[in-house]
C-alpha positions as a printed Julia matrix, in Angstrom:
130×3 Matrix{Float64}:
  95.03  105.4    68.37
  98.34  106.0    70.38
  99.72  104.07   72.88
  97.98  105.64   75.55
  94.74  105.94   74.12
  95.08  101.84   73.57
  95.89  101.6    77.44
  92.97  103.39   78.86
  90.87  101.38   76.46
  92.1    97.69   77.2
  93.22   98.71   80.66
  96.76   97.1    80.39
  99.24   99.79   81.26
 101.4   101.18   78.62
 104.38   99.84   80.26
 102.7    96.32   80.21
 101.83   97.14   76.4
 105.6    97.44   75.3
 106.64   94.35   77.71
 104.27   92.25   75.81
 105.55   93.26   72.76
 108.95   93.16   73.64
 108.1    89.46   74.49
 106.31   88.66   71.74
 103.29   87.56   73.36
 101.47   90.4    71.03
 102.15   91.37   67.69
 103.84   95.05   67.44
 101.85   97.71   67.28
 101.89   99.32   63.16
 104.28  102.7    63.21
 102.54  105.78   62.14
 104.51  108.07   59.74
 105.73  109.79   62.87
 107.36  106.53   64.7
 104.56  106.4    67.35
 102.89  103.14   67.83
  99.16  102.92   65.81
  96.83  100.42   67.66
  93.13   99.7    66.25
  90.51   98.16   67.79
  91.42   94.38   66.93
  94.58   95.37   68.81
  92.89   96.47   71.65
  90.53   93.34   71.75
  93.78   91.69   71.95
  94.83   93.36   74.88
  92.03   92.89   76.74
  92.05   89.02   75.96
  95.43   89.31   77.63
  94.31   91.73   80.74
  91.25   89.01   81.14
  93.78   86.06   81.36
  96.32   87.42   83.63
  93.59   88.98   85.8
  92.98   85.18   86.05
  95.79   84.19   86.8
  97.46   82.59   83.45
 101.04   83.06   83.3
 102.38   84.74   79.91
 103.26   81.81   78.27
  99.98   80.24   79.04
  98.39   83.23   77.93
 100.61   82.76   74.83
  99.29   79.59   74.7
  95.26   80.62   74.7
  96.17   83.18   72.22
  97.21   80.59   69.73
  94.34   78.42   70.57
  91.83   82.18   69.99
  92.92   82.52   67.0
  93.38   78.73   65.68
  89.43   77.86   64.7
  90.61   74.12   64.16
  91.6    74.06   67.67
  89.76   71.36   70.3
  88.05   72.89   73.37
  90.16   69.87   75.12
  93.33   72.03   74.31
  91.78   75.09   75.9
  90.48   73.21   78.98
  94.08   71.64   79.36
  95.68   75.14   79.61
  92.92   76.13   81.98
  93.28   73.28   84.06
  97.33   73.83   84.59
  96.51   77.53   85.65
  93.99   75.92   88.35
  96.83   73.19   89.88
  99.68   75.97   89.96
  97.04   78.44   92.28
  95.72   75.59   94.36
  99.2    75.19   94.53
 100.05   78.46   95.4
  97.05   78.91   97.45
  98.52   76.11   99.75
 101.94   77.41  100.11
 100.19   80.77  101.3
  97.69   79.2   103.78
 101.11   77.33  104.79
 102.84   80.67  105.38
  99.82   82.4   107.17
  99.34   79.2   109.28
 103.1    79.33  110.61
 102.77   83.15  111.47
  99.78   82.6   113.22
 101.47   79.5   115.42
 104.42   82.59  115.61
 102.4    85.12  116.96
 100.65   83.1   119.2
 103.56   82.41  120.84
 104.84   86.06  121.2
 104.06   88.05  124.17
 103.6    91.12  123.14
 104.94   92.84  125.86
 108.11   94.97  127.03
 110.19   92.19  127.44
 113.6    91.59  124.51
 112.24   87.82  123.7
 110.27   87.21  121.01
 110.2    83.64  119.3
 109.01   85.65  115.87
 112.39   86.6   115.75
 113.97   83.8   117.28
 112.6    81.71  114.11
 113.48   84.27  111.55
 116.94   83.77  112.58
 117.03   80.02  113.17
 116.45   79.56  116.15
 113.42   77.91  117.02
């Protein structure tokens, strides 16, 4: 199947499909006679491995990382859960920084009038001046 066709069936983008083999987090596509890229179902198992991971919110070289591990049968579930358990720190992580963020707009608007007059301490912290 063409690139396309491989898209619509893994539902990573064919954009995202050359990025991840530009970055080697996938193998290449095989070349047709014509030049076009030939994927095959394996490939497009692949891709949806990959979709599934950075739907939850592995990074590619995590994702990298599982995709060893998948294909590794030696590998220990403790290397899997290891990789899982970084992904989980970094969004707690980044779930902080954005409850941060909403919590100081909040304090900002709350503070804001709202009305027709020039001051507004929204602004007055964007710039620096609290």
């Amino acid at each position: 199947m063409n690139i396309s066709q491989a898209a619509v069936q893994s539902g990573v983008s064919s954009k995202a499909i050359r990025y991840y083999e530009g970055i080697g987090l996938i193998e290449p596509a095989r070349r047709s006679d014509n030049g076009y890229r030939d994927f095959d179902d394996g490939d497009v198992h692949m891709l949806r491995f990959v979709a599934r991971a950075r739907g939850l919110g592995f990074s590619v070289i995590e994702v990298a990382e599982l995709l060893a591990l998948y294909r590794d049968r030696e590998r220990a579930s403790a290397q899997v859960r290891k990789v899982a358990q970084g992904a989980i720190r970094r969004i707690e992580d980044k779930v902080a920084e954005l409850q941060s963020m909403g919590d100081t707009l909040k304090h900002l608007v709350e503070r804001c009038h709202g009305d027709q007059r020039p001051d507004c301490p929204i602004l007055d912290d964007l710039a620096g001046r609290h």
